[in-house]
C-alpha positions in Angstrom: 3.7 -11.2 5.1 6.0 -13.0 2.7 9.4 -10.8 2.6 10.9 -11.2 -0.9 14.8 -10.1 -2.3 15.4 -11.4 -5.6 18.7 -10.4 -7.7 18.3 -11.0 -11.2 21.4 -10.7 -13.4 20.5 -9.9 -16.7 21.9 -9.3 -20.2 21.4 -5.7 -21.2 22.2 -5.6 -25.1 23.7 -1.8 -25.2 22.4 -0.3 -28.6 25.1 2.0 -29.4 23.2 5.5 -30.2 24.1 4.8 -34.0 24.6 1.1 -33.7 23.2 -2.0 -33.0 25.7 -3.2 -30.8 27.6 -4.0 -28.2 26.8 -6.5 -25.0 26.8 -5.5 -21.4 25.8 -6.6 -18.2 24.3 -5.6 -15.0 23.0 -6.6 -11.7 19.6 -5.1 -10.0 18.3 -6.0 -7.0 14.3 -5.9 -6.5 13.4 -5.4 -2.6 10.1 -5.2 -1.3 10.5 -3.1 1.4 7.1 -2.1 2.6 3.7 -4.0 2.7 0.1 -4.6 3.8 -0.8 -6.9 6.2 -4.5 -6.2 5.0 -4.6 -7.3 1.6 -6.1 -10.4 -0.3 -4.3 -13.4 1.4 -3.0 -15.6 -1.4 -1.0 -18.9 -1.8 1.3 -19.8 -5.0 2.0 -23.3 -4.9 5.2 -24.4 -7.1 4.7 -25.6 -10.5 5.7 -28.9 -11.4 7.8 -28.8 -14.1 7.9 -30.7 -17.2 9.3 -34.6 -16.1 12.9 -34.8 -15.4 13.9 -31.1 -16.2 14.8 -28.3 -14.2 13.4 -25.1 -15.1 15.7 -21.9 -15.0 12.4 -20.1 -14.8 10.8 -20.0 -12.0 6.7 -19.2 -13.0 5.5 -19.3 -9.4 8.2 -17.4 -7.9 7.8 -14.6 -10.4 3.7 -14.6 -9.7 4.4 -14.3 -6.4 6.9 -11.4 -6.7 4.8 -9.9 -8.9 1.5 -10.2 -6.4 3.4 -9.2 -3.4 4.5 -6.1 -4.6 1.3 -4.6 -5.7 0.3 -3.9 -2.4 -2.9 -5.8 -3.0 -1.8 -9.5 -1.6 0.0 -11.2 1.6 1.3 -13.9 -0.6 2.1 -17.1 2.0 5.5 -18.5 2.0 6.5 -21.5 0.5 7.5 -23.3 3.8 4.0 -22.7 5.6 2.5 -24.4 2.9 0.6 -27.6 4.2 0.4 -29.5 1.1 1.3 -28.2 -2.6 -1.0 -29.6 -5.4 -0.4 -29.2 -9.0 -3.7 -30.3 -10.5 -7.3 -29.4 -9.7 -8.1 -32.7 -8.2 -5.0 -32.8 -5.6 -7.0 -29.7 -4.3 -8.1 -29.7 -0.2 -9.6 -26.0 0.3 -9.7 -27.3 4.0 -6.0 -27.2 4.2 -5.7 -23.3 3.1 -8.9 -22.3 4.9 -7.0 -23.5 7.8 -4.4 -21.6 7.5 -6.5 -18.4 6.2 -6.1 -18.1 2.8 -8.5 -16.4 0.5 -6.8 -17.8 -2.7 -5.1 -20.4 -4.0 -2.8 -20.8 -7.3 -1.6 -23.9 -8.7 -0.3 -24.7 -11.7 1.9 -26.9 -14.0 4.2 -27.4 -16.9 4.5 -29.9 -20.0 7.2 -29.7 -22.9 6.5 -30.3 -26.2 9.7 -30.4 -28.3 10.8 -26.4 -27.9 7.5 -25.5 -26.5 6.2 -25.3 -23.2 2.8 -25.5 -21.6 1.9 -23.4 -18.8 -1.0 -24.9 -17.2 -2.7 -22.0 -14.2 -5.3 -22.3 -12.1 -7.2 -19.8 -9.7 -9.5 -20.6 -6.9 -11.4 -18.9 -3.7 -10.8 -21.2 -1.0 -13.9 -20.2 0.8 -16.1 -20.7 -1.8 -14.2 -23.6 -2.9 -14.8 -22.9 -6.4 -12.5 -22.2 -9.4 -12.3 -18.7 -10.4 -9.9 -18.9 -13.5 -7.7 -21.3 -15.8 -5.4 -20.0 -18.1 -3.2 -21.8 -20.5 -0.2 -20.5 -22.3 2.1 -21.6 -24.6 5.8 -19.9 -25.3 9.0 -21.2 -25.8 12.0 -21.2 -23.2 13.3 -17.7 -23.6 9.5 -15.9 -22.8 8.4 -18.1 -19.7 9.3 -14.8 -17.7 6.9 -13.0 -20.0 4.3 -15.9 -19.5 4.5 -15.7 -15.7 3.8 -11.8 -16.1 0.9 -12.3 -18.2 -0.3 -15.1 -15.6 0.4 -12.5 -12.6 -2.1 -9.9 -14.9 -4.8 -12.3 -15.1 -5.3 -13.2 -11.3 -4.8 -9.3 -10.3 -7.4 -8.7 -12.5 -10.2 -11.6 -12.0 -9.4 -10.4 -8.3 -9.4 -7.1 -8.2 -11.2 -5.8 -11.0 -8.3 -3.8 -12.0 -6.0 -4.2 -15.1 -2.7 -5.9 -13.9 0.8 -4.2 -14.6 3.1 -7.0 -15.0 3.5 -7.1 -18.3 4.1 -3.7 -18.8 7.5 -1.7 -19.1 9.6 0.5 -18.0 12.0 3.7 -19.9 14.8 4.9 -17.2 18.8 6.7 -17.6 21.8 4.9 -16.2 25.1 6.7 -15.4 28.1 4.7 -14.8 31.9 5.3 -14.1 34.0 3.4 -17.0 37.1 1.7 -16.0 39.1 4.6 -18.5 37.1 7.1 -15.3 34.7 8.3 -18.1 31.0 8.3 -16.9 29.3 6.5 -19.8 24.7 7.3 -19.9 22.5 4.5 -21.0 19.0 4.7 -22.0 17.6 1.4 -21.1 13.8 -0.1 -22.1 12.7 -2.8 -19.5 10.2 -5.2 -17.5 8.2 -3.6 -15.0 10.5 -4.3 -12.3 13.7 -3.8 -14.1 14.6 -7.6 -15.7 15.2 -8.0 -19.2 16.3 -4.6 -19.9 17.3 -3.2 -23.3 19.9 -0.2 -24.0 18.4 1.9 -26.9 20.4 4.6 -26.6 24.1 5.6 -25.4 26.5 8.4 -24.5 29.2 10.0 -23.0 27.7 12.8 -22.4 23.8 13.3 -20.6 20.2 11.2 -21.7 17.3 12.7 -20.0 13.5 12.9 -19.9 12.1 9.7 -21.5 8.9 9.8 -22.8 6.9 7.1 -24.4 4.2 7.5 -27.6 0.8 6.2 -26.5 1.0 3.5 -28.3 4.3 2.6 -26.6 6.5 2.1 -29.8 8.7 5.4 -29.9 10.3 7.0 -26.9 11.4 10.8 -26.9 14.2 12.0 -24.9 16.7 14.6 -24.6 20.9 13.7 -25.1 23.4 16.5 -25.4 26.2 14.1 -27.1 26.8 16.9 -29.6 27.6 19.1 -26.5 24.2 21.2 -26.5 20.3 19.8 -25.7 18.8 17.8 -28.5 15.5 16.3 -28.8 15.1 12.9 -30.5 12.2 10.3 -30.8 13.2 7.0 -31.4 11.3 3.7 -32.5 11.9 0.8 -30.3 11.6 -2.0 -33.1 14.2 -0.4 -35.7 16.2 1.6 -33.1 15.8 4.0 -35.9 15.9 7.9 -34.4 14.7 11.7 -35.9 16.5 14.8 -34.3 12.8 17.1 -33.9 14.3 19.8 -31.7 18.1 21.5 -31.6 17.2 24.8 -31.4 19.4 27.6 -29.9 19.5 27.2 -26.1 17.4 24.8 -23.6 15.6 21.9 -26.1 13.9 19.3 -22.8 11.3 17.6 -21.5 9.4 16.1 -24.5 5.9 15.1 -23.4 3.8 13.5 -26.2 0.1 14.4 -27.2 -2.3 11.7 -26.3 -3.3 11.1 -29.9 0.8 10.8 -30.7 0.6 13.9 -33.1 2.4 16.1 -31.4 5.1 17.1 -28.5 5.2 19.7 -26.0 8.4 20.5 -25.5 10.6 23.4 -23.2 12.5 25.9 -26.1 14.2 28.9 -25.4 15.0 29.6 -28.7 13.5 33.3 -28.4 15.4 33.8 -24.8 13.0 32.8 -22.5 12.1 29.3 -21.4 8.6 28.3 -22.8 6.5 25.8 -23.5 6.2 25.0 -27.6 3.9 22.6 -29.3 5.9 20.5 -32.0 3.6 18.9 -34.6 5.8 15.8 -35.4 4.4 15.5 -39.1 6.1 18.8 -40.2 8.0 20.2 -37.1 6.2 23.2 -37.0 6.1 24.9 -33.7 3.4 26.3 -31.8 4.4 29.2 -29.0 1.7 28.0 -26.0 3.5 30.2 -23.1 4.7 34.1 -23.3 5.7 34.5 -19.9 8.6 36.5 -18.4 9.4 33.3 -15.9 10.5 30.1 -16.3 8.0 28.1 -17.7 9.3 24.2 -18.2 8.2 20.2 -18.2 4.6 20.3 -19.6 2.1 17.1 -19.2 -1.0 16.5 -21.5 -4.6 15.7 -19.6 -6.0 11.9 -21.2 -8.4 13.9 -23.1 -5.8 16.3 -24.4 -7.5 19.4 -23.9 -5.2 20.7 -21.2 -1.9 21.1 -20.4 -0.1 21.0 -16.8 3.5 22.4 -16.8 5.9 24.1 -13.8 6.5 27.3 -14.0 8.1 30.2 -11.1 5.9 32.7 -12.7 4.5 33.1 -8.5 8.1 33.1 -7.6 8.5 30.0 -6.6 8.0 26.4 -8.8 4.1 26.0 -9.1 2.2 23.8 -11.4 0.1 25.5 -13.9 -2.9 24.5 -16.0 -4.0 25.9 -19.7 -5.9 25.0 -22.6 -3.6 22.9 -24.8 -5.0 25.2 -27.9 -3.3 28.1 -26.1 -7.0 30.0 -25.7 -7.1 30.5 -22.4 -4.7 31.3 -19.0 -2.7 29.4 -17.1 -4.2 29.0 -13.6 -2.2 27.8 -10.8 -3.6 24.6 -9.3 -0.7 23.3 -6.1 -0.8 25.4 -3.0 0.5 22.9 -0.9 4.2 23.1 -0.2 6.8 25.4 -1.1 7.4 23.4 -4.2 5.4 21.6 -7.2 7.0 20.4 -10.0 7.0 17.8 -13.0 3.2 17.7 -12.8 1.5 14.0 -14.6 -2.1 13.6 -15.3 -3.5 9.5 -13.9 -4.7 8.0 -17.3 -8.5 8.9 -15.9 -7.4 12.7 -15.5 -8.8 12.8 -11.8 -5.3 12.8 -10.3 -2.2 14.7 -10.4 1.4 13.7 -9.5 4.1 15.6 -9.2 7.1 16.5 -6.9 6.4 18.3 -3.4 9.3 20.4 -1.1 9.4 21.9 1.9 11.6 23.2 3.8 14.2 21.3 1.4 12.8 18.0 1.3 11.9 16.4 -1.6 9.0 13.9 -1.8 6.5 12.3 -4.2 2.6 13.7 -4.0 -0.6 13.4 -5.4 -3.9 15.4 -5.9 -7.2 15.0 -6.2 -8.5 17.5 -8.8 -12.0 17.0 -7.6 -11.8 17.0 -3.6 -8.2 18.8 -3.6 -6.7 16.5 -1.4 -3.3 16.7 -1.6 -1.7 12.7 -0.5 2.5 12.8 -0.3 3.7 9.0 -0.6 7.2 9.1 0.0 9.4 9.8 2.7 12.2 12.3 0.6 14.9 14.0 1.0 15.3 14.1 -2.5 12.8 11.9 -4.3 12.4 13.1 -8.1 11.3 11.8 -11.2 7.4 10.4 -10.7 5.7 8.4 -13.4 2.0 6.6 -13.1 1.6 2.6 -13.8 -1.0 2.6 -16.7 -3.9 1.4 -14.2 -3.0 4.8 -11.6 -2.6 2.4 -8.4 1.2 2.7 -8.6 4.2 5.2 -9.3 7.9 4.9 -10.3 9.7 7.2 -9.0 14.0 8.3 -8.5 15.3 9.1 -4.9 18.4 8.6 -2.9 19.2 5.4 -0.9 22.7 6.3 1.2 25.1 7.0 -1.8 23.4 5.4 -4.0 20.3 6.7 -6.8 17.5 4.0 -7.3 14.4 3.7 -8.6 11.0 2.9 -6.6 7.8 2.3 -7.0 5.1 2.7 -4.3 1.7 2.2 -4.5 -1.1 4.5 -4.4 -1.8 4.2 -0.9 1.8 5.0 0.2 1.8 1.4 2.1 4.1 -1.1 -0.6 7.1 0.0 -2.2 9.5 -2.2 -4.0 13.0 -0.7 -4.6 15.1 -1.2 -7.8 19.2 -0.8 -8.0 22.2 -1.6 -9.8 25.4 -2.5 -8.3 27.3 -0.6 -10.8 25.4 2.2 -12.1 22.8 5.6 -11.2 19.7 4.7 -12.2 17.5 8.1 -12.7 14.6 9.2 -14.9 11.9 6.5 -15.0 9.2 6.3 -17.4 6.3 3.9 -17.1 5.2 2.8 -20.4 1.3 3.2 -21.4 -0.8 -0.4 -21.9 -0.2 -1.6 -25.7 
């Protein structure tokens, strides 16, 4: 299996938190660290490129990064490649049926003043028959983009499952300044990191990104007036409403899935509970009346429940109500000493969340229906967990030596890719729903 490291340097444009403004720049590394040696084998020949240019983008790199790390191909290296055809008719399914591949991918690129043509074709080399061809036209600056959307369609006409490559990505950076002041970034980005945007800044904390449905606002927490504030901002005016600053703890925003309202930890009234904020008016609803701590609430897909922590058993437990407040709360993790920020999968039938014992930290699953409780990651102090749109991936915060990355791991626990900056924390990811 095909071992990929790529470090993309990228230029983060830092949208001062009341400002369009300033540039800055960052390095992350994107390791695939883990793999299967039992998935679909694949081969992505090179694309030639349009006559007498050199791309900066490299399309069949990127499908192949993007492949590899979904834990559903063994993409072939470049060097055991026996021949590498551009076109349909420079095709021998001999060559890669000797070499056992299921698939092939070949592809080219034309220019056409500032436009170029991405030319992509998919066969089964056993069947010796074409499967798909896609063409796409962009300009220079979203041939990334276009090789996502290329890695989407194979997935898909593969697997039968809606790719993630085109999707993004909400996560918090922290950073130590050269004046020793640490400096928080909220940053909107690719899938796998590249091409991230800062939409929000501050000297003091950003925390709990969440992302409308229809992925054109985020919510989040900052305390850069000194105290917890809750603000939803829309990504294509980077303009922001303050909808929470009540007296006391104002976190973990979690949006309703028609977009109409938040769920939202107040304890305006002295105790930590879980609120329902209609975002048309900013009224409040009061959902829990419970003498514990009751915190980081999670609508179902259908939006008739509501999953939420709470140490009303003594210890951190997820919880389950009626999101119309008729009804009680019913603990549903027995597993593990610990359970905490619970997440619905977009068909309902799976909950993630954050498992300890015995003071380590990891990433787990369960299966509402069979109550099979699946942990994915290895700890000590994994945090954080967010679903891909199509539920066979997570994103997820944890240690790596003195460092705080981001991961994501497939469903199956088997692939993990690992994302980090050289200069900053990166902490709090958010996977963005499907537009």
């Amino acid at each position: 299996m095909i071992k990929l490291t790529k470090i993309i340097s990228v230029l983060l444009l830092g949208l001062n938190i009341l400002t369009f403004s300033q540039l800055l720049r960052a390095e992350l590394t994107i390791e695939i660290t883990e793999g299967v040696q039992s998935a679909h084998k694949i081969a992505v020949v090179p694309f030639a490129a349009p006559q007498g240019e050199k791309l900066a983008t490299d399309v069949a790199q990127i499908i192949t990064q993007d492949l590899a790390g979904s834990g559903y191909f063994n993409v072939l290296a470049r060097d055991e490649m026996l021949t590498y055809p551009t076109q349909a008719a420079q095709v021998k399914f001999r060559n890669w049926a000797a070499i056992g591949q299921d698939y092939l991918v070949i592809g080219f690129i034309k220019k056409d003043n500032n436009l170029y043509h991405i030319q992509m074709s998919l066969f089964d080399v056993y069947k010796k028959e074409q499967l798909k061809s896609l063409r796409i036209t962009v300009e220079a600056t979203a041939l990334t983009r276009a090789a996502h959307h290329l890695s989407d369609a194979i997935f898909q006409k593969i697997t039968g499952i809606p790719g993630i490559f085109t999707t993004r990505i909400a996560y918090v950076t922290s950073r130590v300044q050269e004046n020793k002041q640490r400096l928080y970034n909220l940053y909107v980005a690719d899938y796998d990191g590249s091409n991230a945007l800062s939409i929000a800044q501050s000297k003091e904390p950003i925390m709990s990104p969440a992302w409308s449905p229809d992925g054109l606002k985020i919510a989040y927490v900052s305390f850069e007036h000194k105290v917890s504030e809750i603000f939803i901002q829309t990504l294509t005016t980077g303009e922001r409403t303050s909808v929470a600053k009540y007296k006391g703890i104002n976190g973990s925003p979690a949006w309703s899935p028609d977009g109409q309202q938040l769920a939202l930890t107040l304890s305006k009234d002295g105790n930590s509970d879980i609120y329902i904020l209609n975002i048309a008016d900013l009224s409040l609803r009061k959902l829990t009346k419970s003498w514990a701590i009751d915190t980081e609430a999670a609508w179902s897909p259908d939006g008739k429940q509501i999953i939420f922590t709470s140490d009303r058993g003594r210890r951190p437990q997820l919880y389950m109500m009626p999101g119309n407040g008729q009804g009680l709360a019913k603990r549903v993790t027995f597993d593990g000493d610990y359970n905490a920020r619970g997440s619905f999968s977009a068909d309902g039938k799976t909950l993630l969340m954050v498992q300890g014992a015995q003071g380590n930290y990891r990433i787990a699953v369960l299966d509402l229906a069979t109550r099979t409780n699946t942990v994915l990651t290895d700890g000590p102090l994994d945090e954080s967990p967010s679903f891909a749109p199509n539920g066979q991936a997570i994103i997820y915060a944890r240690r790596k030596g003195d460092k705080e990355i981001l991961s994501t791991v497939t469903l199956d626990g088997q692939t993990k890719t690992d994302i980090e900056s050289v200069t900053a924390k990166l902490r709090e990811p958010a996977w963005a729903p499907r537009k």
